[in-house]
TIPALO-52585 format. One record per residue (C-alpha): chain; x, y, z. Coordinates in pm, whole numbers. Layout:
# residues N
NODE lodren x y z
NODE A X Y Z
...
This chain:
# residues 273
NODE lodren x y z
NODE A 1035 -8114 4665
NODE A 614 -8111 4662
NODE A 700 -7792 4863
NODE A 915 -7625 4663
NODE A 647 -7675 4368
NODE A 353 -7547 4582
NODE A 591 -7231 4650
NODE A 584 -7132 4307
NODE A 272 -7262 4169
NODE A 142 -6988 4417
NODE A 366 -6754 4293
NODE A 295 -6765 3921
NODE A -38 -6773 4026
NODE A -16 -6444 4189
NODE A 220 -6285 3886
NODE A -97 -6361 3652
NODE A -368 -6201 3899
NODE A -150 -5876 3903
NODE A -73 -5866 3571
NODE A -490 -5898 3474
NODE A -516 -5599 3736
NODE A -230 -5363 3558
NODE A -431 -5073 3320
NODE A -431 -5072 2966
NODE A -115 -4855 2865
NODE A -155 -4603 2619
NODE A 221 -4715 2461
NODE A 43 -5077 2414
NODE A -238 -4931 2200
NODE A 20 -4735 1994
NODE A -111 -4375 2143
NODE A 208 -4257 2167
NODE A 264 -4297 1782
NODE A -62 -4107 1712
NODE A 31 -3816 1948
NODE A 324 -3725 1697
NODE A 45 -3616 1402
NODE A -64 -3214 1364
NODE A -383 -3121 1211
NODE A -374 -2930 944
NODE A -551 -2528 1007
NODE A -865 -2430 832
NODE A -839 -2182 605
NODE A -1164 -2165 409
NODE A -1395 -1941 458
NODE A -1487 -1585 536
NODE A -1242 -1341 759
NODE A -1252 -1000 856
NODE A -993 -793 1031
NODE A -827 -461 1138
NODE A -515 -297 1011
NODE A -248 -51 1058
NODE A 8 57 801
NODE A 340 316 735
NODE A 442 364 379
NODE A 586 620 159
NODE A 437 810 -167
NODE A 625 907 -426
NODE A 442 1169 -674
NODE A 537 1262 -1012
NODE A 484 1616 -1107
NODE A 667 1633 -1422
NODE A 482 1842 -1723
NODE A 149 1886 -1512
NODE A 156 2223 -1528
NODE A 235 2308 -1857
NODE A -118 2342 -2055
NODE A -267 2566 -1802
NODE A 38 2805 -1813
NODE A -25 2830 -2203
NODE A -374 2859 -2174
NODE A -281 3143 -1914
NODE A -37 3279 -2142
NODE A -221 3265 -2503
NODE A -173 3488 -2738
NODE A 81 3715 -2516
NODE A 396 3852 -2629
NODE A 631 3699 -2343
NODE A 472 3366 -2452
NODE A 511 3385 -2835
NODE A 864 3501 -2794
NODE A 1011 3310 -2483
NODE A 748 2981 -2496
NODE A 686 3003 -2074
NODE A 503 2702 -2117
NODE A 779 2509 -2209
NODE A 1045 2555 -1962
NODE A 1121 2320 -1782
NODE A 999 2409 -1428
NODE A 1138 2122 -1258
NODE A 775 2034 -1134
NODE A 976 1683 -1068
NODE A 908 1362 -808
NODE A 833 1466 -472
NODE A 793 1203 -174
NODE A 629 1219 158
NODE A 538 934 456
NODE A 232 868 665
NODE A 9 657 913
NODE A -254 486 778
NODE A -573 261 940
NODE A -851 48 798
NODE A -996 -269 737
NODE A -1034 -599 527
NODE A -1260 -859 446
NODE A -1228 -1163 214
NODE A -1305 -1551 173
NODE A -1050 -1844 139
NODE A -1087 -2159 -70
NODE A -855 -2459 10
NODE A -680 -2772 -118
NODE A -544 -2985 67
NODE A -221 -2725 113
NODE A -317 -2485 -156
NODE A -584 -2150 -99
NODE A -681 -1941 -349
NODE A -881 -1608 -236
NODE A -1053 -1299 -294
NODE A -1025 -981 -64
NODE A -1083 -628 -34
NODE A -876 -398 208
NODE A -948 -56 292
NODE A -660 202 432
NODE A -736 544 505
NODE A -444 801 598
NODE A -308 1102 400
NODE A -53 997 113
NODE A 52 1196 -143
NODE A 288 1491 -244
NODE A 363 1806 -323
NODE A 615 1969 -510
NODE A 672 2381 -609
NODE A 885 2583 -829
NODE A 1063 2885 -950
NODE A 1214 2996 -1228
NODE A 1345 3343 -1405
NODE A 1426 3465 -1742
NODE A 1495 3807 -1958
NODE A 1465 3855 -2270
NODE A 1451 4135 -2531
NODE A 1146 4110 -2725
NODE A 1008 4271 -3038
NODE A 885 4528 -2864
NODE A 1178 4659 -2786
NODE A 1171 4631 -2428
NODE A 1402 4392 -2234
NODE A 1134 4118 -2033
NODE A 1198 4059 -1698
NODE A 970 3724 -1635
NODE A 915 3506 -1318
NODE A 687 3199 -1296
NODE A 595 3014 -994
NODE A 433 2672 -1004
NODE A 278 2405 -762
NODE A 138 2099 -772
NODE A -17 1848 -493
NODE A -184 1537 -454
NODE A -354 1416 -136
NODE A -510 1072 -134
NODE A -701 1028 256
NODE A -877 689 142
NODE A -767 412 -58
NODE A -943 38 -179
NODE A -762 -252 -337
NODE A -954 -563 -483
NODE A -699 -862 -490
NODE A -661 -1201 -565
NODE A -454 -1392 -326
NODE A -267 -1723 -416
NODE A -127 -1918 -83
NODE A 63 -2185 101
NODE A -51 -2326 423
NODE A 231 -2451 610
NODE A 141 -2517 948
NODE A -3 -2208 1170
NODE A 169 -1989 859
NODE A -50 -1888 539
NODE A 212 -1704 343
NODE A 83 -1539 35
NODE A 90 -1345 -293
NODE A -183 -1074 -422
NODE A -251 -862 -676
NODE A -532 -651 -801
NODE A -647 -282 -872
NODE A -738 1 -670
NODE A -910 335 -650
NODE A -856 636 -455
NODE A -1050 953 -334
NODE A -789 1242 -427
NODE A -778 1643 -412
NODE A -534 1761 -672
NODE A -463 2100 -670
NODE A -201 2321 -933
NODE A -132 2640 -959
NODE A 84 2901 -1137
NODE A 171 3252 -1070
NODE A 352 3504 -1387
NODE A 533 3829 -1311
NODE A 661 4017 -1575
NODE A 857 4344 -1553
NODE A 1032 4528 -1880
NODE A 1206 4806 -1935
NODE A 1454 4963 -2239
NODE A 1769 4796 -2086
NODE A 1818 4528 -1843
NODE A 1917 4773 -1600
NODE A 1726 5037 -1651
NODE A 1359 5151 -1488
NODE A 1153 4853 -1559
NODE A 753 4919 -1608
NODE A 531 4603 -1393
NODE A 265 4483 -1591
NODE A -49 4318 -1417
NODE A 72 3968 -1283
NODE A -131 3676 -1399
NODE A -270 3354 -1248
NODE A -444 3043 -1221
NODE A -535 2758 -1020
NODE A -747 2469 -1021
NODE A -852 2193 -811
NODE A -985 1792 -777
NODE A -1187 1747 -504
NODE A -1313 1414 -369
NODE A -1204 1314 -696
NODE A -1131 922 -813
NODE A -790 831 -877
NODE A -745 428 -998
NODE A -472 197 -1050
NODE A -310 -151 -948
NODE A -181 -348 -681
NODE A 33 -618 -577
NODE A 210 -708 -294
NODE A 295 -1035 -50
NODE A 220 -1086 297
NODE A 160 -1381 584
NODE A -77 -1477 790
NODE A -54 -1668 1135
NODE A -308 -1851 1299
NODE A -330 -1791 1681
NODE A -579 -1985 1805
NODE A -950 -2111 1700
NODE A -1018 -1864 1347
NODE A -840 -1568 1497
NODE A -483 -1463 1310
NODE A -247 -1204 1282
NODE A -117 -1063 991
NODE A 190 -896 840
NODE A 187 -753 479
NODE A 357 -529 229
NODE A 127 -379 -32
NODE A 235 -179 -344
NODE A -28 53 -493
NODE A -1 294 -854
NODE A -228 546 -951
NODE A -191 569 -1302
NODE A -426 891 -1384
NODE A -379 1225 -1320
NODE A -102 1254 -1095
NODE A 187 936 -1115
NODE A 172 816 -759
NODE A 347 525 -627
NODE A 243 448 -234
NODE A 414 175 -31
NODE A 290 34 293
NODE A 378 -196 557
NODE A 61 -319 745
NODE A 38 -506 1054
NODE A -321 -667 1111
NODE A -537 -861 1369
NODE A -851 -1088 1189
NODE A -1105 -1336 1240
NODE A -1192 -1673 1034
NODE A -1551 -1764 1060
């Protein structure tokens, strides 16, 4: 019996020296509960970054023509009688697509989930439109002679660099920053109409017809500033450390001028500092 006590006094003896010698397990100090918490990303302060974009513009011709064909016109016969100028020469909307490239720059405030920003972007590509037409009338006139008129017209817009100035309200929800923006924007535009008047007569409408000197007139906007508004949505993802991609769709108008309407898709690459 004093044996079989000695037996496991040593034993117990030897469970408590190996149990003082076992390492401190991370489960004991509750590690493993901590592990399950994410930080939340940083989204305050200054960025810059590089972007590409596709979109479509969509130009509005409609009317822009019409006081420089009666200034052309003043005072003539063809225009007293007929009114040229106010035909409708289906100078409508006209659309067109292109590549654009640029930049942005901006600064984030944040709380807790909420940022609020400011940010200009900068795309430069060739949007725009163009639109032409034709149109034919005869007429007799007062003068006795039957007026065989044709009047060509074009218009076009070309806008190669655009800026928008936006406010940006966002969500941070995890690595994602989705957002809203809106702003205004300007444009460096060449505009450029024209019109072009033929006008034949003669006693009948089949008969010889006499050509009188054909009349024109152009004029053109060069380098010339177009402005308007913005809005648009987007997200941004943080990759790793301040560095994030980007995916955005930005509406811009140009309210002067010419009516143009450009949408873009942008894909971009920044940098948080």
């Amino acid at each position: 019996m004093r044996g079989l006590f000695l037996v496991a006094a040593i034993w117990g003896a030897a469970s408590a020296a190996h149990a003082a010698d076992m390492p401190d397990l991370p489960v004991l100090r509750g590690a493993f509960t901590d592990g399950l918490t994410t930080s939340r990303v940083n989204w305050e302060g200054f960025y810059v970054g590089g972007q590409v974009g596709y979109g479509s513009s969509d130009a509005n011709f409609s009317g822009s023509n019409s006081a420089m064909l009666a200034s052309l016109l003043d005072h003539t016969l063809v225009e007293q009688q007929m009114g040229i100028s106010e035909w409708n020469l289906q100078l409508g909307k006209n659309s067109s697509r292109s590549v654009g490239y640029g930049v942005f720059v901006g600064y984030n405030a944040q709380w807790d989930d909420v940022v609020l920003g400011l940010e200009a972007s900068y795309l430069h590509g060739k949007y725009g439109a163009k639109s032409i037409a034709s149109q034919r009338r005869s007429m007799l006139l007062s003068d006795g002679l039957v007026h065989d008129v044709t009047v060509d017209s074009s218009a076009a817009i070309s806008i190669s660099d655009m800026a928008t100035f936006r406010g940006r309200a966002a969500y941070a929800w995890g690595c994602f920053l989705p957002y809203l923006f809106a702003g205004f924007a300007l444009g460096n535009a060449d505009i450029t109409r024209s019109v072009h008047v033929e006008d034949v007569a003669g006693p009948t409408a089949t008969g010889t017809f006499i050509s009188y000197v054909p009349l024109s007139a152009s004029e053109g906007l060069h380098n010339h500033l177009v402005y308007g508004y913005t809005l648009g949505l987007g997200v941004d993802v943080n990759l790793t450390g301040g560095l994030f991609m980007r995916a955005e769709w930005e509406y811009v108008r140009f309210v002067n001028q010419v009516d143009t309407a450009i949408n873009t898709a942008r894909l971009g690459l920044g940098y948080k500092f």
